[in-house]
C-alpha positions in Angstrom: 29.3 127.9 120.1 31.5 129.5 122.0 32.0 133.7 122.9 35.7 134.1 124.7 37.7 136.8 125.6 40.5 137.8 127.7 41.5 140.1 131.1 42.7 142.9 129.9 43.4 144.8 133.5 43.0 144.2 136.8 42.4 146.3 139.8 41.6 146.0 143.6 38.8 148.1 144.9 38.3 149.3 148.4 34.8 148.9 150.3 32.5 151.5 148.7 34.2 152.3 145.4 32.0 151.9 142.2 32.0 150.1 139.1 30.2 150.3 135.6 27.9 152.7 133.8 26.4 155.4 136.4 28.5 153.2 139.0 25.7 151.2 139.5 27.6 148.3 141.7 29.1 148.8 144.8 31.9 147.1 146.4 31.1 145.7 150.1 34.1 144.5 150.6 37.6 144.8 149.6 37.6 143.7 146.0 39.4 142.1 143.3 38.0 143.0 140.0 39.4 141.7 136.3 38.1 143.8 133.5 37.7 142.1 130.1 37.9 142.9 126.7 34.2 142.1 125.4 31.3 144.4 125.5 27.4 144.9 123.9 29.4 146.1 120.9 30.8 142.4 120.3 27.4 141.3 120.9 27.7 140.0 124.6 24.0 140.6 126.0 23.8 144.5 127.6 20.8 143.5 129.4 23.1 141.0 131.9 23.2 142.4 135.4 25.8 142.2 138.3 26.5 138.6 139.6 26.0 137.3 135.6 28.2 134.4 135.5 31.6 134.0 133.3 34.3 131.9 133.5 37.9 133.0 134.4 40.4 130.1 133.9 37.5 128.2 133.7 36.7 129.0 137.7 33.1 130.5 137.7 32.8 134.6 138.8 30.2 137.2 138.1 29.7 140.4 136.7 30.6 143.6 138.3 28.5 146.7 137.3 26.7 146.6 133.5 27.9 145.7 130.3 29.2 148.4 128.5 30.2 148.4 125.0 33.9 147.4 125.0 34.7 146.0 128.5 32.8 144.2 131.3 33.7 144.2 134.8 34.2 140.7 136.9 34.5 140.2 140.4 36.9 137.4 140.8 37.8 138.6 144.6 36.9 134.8 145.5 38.5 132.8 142.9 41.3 129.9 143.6 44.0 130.9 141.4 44.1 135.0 141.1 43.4 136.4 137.3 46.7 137.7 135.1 46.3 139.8 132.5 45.6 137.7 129.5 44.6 135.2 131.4 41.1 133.5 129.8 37.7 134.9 129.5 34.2 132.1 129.0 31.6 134.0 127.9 29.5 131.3 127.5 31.0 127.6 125.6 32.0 124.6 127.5 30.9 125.1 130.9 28.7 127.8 130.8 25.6 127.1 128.6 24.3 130.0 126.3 20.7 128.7 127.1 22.1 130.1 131.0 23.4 133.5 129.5 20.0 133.4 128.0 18.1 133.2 130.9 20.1 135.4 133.5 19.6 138.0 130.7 15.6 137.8 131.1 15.3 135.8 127.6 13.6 132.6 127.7 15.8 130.1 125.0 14.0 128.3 122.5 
């Protein structure tokens, strides 16, 4: 099984600028963040926090901010190869377990 998706924008943040619903993440340091087309109303888990892993170009980053219903913020500030738009979005699939989603989403899998 396999959720995927794609970078729809992407923006560099300065130190203290906020991301997500109620701008619950902070950036700390100057930031790269890729925003992708997938949200809690495609059914990617709204209870996953900041640092939540996903795959961009099949590098690993996390989450920026919350899930919100049709976009999720990643910071990809540390990645090898910098994010294009349209570049690949891992959800969860081949390298990156569901059963991991799962858990970093406070559900135990089966």
């Amino acid at each position: 099984m396999t959720l995927h998706s794609h970078v729809i924008a992407v923006k560099d943040l300065a130190p203290g600028e906020r991301v997500g619903y109620g701008g619950d993440w902070t950036a700390t340091r100057p930031t790269r963040l890729a925003v992708a087309a997938v949200g809690y109303g495609d059914g990617y888990p709204r209870s996953l926090g900041s640092g939540a892993p996903v795959l961009v170009n099949g590098e690993r980053a996390g989450l920026a901010g919350r899930v919100s219903m049709d976009m999720i913020g990643i910071d990809v500030t540390d990645l090898h190869r910098p994010p294009a738009l349209g570049d690949p979005v891992v959800l969860w699939g081949e390298g990156l377990p569901v059963e991991e989603i799962a858990v970093c989403g406070g559900h135990h899998p089966l």
